[in-house]
C-alpha positions in Angstrom: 130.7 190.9 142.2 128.9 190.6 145.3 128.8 193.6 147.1 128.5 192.1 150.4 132.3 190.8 149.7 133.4 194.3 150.3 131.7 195.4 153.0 135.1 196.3 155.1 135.9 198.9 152.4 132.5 200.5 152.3 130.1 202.2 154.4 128.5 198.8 156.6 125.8 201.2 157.6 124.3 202.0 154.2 124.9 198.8 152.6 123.1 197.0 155.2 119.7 196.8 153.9 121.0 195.7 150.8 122.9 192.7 151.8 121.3 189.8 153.5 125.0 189.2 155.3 125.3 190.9 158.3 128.6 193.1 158.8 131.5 191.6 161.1 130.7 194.7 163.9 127.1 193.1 164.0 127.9 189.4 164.1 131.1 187.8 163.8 132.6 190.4 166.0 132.0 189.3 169.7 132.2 185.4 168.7 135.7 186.4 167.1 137.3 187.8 169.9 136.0 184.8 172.1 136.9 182.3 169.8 140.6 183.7 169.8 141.1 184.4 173.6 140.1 181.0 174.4 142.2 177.9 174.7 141.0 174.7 174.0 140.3 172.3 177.4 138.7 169.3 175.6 139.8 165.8 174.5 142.1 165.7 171.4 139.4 165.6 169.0 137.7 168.5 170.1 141.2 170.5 170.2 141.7 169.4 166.5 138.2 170.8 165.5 138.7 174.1 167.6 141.8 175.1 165.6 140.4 173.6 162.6 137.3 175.9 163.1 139.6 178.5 164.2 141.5 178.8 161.5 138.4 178.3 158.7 136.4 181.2 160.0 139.7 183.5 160.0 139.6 182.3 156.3 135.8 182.7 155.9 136.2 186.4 157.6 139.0 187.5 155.2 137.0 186.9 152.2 134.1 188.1 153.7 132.3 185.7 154.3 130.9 186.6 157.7 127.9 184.6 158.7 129.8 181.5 157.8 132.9 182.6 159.7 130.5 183.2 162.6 129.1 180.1 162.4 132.8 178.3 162.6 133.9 180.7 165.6 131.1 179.4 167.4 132.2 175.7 166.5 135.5 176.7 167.5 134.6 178.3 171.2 132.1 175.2 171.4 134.7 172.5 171.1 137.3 174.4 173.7 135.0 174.2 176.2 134.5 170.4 175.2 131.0 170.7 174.2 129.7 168.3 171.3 130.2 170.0 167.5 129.2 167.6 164.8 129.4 168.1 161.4 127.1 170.4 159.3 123.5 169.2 158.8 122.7 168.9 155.4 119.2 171.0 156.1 121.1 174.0 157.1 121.9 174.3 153.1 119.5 173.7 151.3 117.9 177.5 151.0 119.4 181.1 150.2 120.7 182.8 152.8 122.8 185.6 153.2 126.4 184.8 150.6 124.8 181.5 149.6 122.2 182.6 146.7 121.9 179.4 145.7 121.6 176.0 148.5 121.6 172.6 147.9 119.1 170.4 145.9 119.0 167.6 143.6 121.4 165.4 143.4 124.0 168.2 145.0 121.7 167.6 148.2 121.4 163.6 147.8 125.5 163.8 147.4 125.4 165.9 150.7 122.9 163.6 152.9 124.8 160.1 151.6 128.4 161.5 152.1 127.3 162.8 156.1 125.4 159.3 156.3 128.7 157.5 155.6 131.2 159.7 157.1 129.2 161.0 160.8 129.5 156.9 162.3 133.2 156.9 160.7 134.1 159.9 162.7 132.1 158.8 165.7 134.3 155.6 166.0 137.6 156.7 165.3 137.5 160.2 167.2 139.2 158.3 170.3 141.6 156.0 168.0 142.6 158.8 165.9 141.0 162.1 167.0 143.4 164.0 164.4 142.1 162.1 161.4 138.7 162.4 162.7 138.8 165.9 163.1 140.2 166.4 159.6 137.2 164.3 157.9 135.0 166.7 159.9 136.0 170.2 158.7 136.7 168.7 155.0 132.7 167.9 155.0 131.9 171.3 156.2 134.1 173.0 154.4 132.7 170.6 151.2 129.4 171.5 151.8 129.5 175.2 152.2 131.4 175.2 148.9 128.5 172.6 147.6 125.5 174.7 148.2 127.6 177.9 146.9 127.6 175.8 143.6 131.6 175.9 143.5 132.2 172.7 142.6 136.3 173.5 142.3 136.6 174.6 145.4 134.6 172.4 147.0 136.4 169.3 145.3 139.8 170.4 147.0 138.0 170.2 150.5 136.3 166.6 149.9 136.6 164.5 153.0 139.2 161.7 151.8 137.0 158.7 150.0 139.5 155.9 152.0 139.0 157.5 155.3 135.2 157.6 155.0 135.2 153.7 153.7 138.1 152.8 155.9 136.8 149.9 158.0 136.1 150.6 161.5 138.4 148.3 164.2 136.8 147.2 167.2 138.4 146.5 170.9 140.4 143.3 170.2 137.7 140.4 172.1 141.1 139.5 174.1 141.5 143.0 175.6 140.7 143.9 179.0 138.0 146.3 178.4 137.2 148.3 181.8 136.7 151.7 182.9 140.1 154.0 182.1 140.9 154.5 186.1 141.0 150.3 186.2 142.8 150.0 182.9 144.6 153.0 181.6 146.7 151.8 179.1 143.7 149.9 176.9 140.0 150.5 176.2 136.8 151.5 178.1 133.7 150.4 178.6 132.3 152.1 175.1 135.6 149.9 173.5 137.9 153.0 172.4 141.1 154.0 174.1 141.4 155.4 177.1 144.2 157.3 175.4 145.8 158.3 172.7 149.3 159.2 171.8 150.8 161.0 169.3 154.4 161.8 167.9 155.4 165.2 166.8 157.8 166.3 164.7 160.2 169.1 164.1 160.4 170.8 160.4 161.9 169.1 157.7 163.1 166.3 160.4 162.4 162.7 161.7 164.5 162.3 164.8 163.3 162.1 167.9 163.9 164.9 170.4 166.4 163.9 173.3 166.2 164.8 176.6 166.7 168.9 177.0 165.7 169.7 173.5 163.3 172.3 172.3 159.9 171.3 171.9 158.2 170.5 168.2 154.9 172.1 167.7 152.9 171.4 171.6 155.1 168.7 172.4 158.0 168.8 174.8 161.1 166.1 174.6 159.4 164.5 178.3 156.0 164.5 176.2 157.5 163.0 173.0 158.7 160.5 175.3 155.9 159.6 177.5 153.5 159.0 174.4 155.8 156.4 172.9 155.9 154.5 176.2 152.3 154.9 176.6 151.9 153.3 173.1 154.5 150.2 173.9 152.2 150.0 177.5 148.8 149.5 175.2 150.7 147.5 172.9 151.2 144.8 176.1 147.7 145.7 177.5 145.8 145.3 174.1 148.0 142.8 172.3 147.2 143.9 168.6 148.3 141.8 165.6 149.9 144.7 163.9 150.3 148.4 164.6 149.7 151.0 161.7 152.4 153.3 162.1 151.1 156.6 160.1 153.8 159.2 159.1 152.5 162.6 157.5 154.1 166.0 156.8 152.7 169.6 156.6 151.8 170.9 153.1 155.6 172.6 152.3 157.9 171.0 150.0 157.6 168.8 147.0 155.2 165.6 147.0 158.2 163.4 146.3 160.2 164.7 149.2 157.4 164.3 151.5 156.4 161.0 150.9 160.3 159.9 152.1 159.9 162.5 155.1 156.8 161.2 156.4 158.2 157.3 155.7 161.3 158.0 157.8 159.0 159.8 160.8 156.8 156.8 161.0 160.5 154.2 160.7 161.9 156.5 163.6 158.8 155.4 165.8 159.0 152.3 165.3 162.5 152.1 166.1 161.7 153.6 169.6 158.9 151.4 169.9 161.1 148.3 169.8 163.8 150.0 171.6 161.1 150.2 174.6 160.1 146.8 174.9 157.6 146.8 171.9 156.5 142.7 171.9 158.4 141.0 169.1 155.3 139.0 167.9 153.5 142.6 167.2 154.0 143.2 163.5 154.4 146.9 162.3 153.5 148.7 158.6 154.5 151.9 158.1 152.0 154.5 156.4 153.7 157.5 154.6 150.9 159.9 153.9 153.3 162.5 152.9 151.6 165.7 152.4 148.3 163.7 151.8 145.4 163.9 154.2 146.3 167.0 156.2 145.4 167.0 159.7 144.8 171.2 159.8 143.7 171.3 155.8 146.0 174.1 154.2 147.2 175.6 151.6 149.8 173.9 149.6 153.7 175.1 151.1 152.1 176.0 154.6 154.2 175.1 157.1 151.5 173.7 159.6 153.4 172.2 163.2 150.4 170.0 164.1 150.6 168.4 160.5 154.4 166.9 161.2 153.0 164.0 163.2 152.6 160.1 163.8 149.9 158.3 164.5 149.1 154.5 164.9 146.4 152.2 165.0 145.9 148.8 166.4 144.4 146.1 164.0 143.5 142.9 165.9 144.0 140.9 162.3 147.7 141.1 160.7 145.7 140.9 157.6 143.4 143.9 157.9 143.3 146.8 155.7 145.7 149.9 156.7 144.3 152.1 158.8 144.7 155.4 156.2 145.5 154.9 152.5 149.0 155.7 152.0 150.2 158.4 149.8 151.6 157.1 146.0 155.1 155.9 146.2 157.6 158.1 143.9 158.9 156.5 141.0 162.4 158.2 142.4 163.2 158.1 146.1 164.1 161.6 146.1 164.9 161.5 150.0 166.9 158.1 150.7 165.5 157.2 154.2 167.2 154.2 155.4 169.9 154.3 152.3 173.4 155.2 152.1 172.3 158.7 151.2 170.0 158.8 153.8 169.1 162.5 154.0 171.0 164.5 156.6 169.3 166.2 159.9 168.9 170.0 159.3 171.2 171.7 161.9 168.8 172.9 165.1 169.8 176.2 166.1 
């Protein structure tokens, strides 16, 4: 047992010579209260990693782990003021310190430097596109390689940035589309080629319809939000003029694998329905994505009920014939939920 694991229930004072971790009163104390009276005021990918970092160094704190949870709270209050926070540098762990009696090396370390290699331009592309799955390949890796250089390879196999994300092909600004500065052209790409903006849909629990006009908000979305991000996508769908739009479905982490895979299916089918209901151009062709449970936007725990995991996403491919934006989830043998089917599954009752 490490003894600096149980700090919290001894005296910090006389165990702090021993332990090369510093107590939470020393260190992660000041950076936690920061990080949680702040509120993110970046772009959407830096408002992913702030409550990704958020909620990993409440999780690194809890076990103890305190220099590591001080070093995500400062990633966390970082991003919410819409500074740049990249991923870990391999360097970082490659010696003892502190919890981590052991660091990277060998072929651990080569893993380490050739995963950040691949993944850090991946990111750096697609944090505009899809700022949610960018943010989610980012805290897998440092998640991954804290666990790496701790030598716990199980743990650190259930935080592995996704292999298809990493690879997935990056998709430039369509050569057709008016690329300008965002005041000029709003609804399509900017000077550096990404989007000016980007939409997303968000879900209520254990449903796919759409929120009508008065309803409650799902997770930081309002009905008028909901609303205004699937016109914005049918106005870059004009602007841009994409042979096909990737429409990505995913749930949170609760429920059965099965059941999610319909869930997030019908999410991504009800957008699309909207999207043609608004004008979406008949020549644009549409694939839905149903992650399911797969690829977690805010990585949790299986059965966490996560708000900012219920979402849709989509992508613009300027070739009908590219590959999907995000690797789907594996079909059921059984379609346990019936989207689209005479026992298509029933809306929950909002209360």
């Amino acid at each position: 047992m490490n003894i600096c694991k149980i700090l919290p229930s001894l005296g910090v004072a006389l165990l702090l010579g021993a332990c090369a971790d510093l107590s939470p009163s020393f260190v992660v104390g000041p950076d936690q209260t920061a990080a949680k009276a702040v509120r993110p005021a970046g772009d959407p990918f830096q408002q992913a990693l702030f409550q990704g970092y958020k909620k990993n160094a409440d999780s690194e704190y809890i076990q103890g782990n305190y220099r590591t949870a001080d070093r995500y709270y400062l990633k966390a209050i970082a991003a919410s003021g819409g500074a740049p926070v990249v991923m870990e540098e391999t360097a970082y762990w490659t010696k003892p310190s502190g919890l981590r009696d052991k660091g990277l090396y060998g072929a651990d370390l080569q893993t380490a430097v050739d995963m950040r290699a691949n993944l850090a331009p991946w990111i750096e592309a697609t944090k505009h596109s899809d700022p949610q799955a960018a943010a989610a390949q980012q805290l897998k890796f440092d998640c991954w390689i804290e666990q790496m250089s701790e030598q716990q390879y199980s743990q650190a196999a259930e935080c592995t940035p996704t292999k298809q994300m990493a690879a997935a092909a990056i998709v430039p600004a369509p050569q057709a589309a008016v690329v300008a500065p965002c005041v000029q052209n709003p609804d399509g790409y900017n000077e550096n080629g990404t989007l000016c903006k980007v939409s997303v849909v968000n879900f209520g629990f254990d449903r796919y319809d759409l929120l009508r006009p008065g309803q409650n908000s799902v997770g930081n979305q309002s009905a008028a939000e909901q609303s205004a991000s699937l016109d914005q996508i049918v106005r870059q769908a004009k602007t841009i003029k994409p042979a096909r739009i990737d429409v990505v479905g995913r749930t949170d982490a609760a429920g059965p694998d099965a059941y999610n895979y319909g869930l997030s299916d019908c999410r991504a089918q009800s957008v699309i329905a909207a999207l043609k209901a608004r004008g979406l151009p008949a020549n644009v062709e549409t694939r839905v994505v149903p992650m399911g449970k797969t690829d977690l936007i805010v990585p949790t725990r299986d059965g966490v009920r996560e708000p900012q995991n219920r979402v849709v996403m989509v992508a613009y491919q300027t070739n009908s014939n590219a590959p999907l934006a995000a690797q789907p989830d594996a079909a059921p043998k059984q379609d346990v939920f019936g989207c689209g089917t005479s026992a298509r599954h029933p809306f929950p009752i909002i209360k």
